[in-house]
N, C-alpha and C positions, 0 to 999 in steps of 0.2 A: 518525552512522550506527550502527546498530544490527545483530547477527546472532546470530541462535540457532539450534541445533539440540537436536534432541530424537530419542530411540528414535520410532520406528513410521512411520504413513506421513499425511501430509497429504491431506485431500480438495480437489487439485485442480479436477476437474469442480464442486464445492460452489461454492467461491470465484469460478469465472470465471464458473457463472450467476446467482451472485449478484448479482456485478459489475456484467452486463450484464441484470439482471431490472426490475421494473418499479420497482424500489428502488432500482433506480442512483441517482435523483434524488430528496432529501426536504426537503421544509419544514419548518421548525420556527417556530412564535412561542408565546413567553413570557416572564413579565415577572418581573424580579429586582428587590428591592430598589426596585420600583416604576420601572426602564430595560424598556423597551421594545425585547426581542433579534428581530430576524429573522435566520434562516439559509436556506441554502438549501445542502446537500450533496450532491456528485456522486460516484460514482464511473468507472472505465473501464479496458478492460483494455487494455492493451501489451505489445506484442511482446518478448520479453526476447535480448538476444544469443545466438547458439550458446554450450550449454554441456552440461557431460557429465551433468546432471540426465537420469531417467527424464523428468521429466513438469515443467514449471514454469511460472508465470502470473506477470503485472506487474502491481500496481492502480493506478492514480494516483487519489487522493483530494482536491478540493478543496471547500474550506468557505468562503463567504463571509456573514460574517455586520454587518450593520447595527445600532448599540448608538449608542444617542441621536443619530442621524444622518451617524455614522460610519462608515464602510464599512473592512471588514478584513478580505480575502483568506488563506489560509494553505494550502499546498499538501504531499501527502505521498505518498512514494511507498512500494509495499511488493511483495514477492518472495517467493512461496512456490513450492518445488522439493522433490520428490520425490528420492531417491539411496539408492537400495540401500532399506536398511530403516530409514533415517532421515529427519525432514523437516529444512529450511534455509527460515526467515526470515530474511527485511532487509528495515530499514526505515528510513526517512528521515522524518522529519517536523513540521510545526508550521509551517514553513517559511514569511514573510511571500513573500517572492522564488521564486519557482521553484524548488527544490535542480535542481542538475545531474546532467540524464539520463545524461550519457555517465561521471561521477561514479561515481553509484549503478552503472550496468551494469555499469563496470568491479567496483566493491566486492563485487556479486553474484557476480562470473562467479567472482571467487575464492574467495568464502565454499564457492559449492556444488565448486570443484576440490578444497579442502581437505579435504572431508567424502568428497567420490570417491577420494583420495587413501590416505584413512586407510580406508575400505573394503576 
């Protein structure tokens, strides 16, 4: 798992309509090396636990993509939160198995108390 913050403010609203825009879901084919990739990427938002962020958004991202008749899932989840005048990422990902929700929420909810904290 992964967390960063940075000075200034995230665009929330950005990210969750992106999320849920007509892009949530995209196909891709193209051929590497002469293999034949199909993908197909989702995204979607999720609820994030009560936390002391201004403003915060959940994405879960999966990718599955078919490579010579192969099929190979990977799942990612990621957290953008607003606090004070800084933003907080976290993120999880690449993941063959699901990563753990309740995992990642907990990892989140601390990231953005630390950054509230030191506010």
């Amino acid at each position: 798992m992964v967390e960063a913050v940075q000075v200034g403010g995230a665009d929330i609203d950005k990210a969750t309509e992106t999320a849920r825009s007509k892009c949530s879901t995209m196909t891709l084919d193209s051929n590497v090396s002469g293999q034949q990739i199909h993908s197909v990427n989702t995204s979607s938002v999720f609820d994030l636990p009560h936390n002391e962020a201004d403003k915060s958004v959940g994405i879960k991202m999966t990718s599955t993509a078919t490579i010579a008749g192969t099929e190979v899932t990977t799942t990612s989840l990621l957290a953008i939160a607003q606090v004070g005048g800084y933003s907080v990422v976290t993120s999880v990902g690449g993941t063959r198995s699901a990563p753990s929700q309740s995992t990642f929420d907990d990892f989140t909810t601390k990231a953005i108390a630390k950054v509230a904290a030191a506010s």
